[in-house]
matplotlib code that plots the C-alpha trace (Angstrom):
import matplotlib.pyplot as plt

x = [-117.5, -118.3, -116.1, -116.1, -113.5, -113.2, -111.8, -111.8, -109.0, -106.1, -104.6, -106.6, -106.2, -108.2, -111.7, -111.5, -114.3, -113.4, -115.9, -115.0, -117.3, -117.9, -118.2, -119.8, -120.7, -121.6, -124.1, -128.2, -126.7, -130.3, -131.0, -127.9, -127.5, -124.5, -121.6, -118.9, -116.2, -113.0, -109.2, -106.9, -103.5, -103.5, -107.0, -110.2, -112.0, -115.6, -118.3, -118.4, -122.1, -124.5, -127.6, -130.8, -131.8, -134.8, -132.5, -132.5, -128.9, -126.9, -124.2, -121.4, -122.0, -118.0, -119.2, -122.8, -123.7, -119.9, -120.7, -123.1, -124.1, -125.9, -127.0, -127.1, -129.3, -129.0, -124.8, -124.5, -122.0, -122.2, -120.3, -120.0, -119.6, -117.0, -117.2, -115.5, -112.7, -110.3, -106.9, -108.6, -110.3, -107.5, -107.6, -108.3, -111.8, -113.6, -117.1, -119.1, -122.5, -124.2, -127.7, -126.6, -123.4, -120.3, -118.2, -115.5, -113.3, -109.6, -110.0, -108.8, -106.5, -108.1, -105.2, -106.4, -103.1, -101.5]
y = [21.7, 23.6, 22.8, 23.6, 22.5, 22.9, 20.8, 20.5, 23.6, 23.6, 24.1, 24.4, 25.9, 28.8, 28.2, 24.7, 23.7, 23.0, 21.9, 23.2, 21.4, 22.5, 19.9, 21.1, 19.6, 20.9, 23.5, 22.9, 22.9, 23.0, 26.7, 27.8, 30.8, 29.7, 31.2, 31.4, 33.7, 34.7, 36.1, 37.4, 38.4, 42.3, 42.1, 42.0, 39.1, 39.3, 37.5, 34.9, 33.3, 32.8, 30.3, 30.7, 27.9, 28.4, 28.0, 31.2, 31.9, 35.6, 36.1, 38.3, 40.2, 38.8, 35.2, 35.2, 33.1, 31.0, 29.9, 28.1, 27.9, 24.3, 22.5, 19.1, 19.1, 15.3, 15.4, 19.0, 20.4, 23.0, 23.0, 25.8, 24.3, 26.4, 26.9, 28.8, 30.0, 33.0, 33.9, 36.6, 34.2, 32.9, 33.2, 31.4, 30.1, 30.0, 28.7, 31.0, 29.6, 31.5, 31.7, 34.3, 33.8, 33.2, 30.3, 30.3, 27.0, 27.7, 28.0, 26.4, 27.5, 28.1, 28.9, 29.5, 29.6, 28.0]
z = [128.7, 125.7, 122.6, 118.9, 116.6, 112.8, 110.1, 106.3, 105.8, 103.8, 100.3, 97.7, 94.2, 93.1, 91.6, 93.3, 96.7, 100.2, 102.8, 106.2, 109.3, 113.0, 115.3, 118.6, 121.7, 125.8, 124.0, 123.2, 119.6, 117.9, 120.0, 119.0, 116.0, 113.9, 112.2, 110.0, 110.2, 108.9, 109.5, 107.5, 108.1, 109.5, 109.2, 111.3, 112.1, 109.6, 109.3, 106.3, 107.2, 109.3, 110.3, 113.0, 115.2, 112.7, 109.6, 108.5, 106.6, 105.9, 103.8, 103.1, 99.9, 98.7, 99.3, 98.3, 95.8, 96.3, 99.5, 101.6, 105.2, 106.6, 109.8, 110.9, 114.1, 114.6, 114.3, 116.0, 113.3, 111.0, 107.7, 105.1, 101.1, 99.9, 95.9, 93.8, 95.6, 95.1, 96.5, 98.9, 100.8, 102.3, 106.3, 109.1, 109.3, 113.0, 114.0, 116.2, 118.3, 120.3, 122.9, 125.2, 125.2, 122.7, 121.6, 119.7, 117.4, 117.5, 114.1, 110.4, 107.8, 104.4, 101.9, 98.1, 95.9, 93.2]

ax = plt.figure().add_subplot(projection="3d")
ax.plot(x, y, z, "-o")
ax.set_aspect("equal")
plt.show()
C-alpha cells in the first residue's frame, strides 16, 4: 500500500524556518519525481517545489531563494527547509510522488503568524 505522510507543520513566526518531511513507502521511491505543494484557504492547490529521480529541483518564483527542495534515497522521504517565512505562506502543505501515476500526503498545516 502506497502511503505518504508529512510532518514538521505548525506555528511558526514570520521570518522564522520550519522543516516539513515526506515519509513514503509501497512506491520505487528513488524513480519517483517529487513535490511540494501548497493550499490555501479559497485557493488552488500550487506547486511549491519540485525534485527528479535525477535530482533535478523547480521552484516557484514566491519561494525561490527561501526555500529548498531535498531527497534522501536511503530513508525514502523528502523534506523541504523552509526559511524565511512570511504570513502568505500559510496553507496546508502536501507531498506529491509520482512514475505514472499520482500520490498524494493528507497534508500539514504550515501557519506563519505572530
Amino acid at each position: 500500500q502506497v502511503q505518504l505522510v508529512e510532518s514538521g507543520g505548525g506555528l511558526v513566526q514570520p521570518g522564522g524556518p520550519l522543516r516539513l518531511s515526506c515519509a513514503t513507502s509501497g512506491i520505487i521511491f528513488s524513480l519517483n519525481t517529487m513535490g511540494w505543494y501548497r493550499q490555501a484557504p479559497g485557493k488552488q492547490r500550487e506547486l511549491v517545489a519540485s525534485i527528479t529521480s535525477g535530482g533535478t529541483t523547480n521552484y516557484a518564483d514566491y519561494v525561490k531563494g527561501r526555500f529548498t527542495i531535498s531527497r534522501d534515497n536511503a530513508k525514502t522521504t523528502l523534506y523541504l527547509q523552509m526559511n524565511s517565512l512570511k504570513p502568505e505562506d500559510t496553507a496546508v502543505y502536501y507531498c506529491r510522488a509520482t512514475t505514472y501515476r499520482e500520490y498524494w500526503g493528507q497534508g500539514t498545516q504550515v501557519t506563519v503568524s505572530s
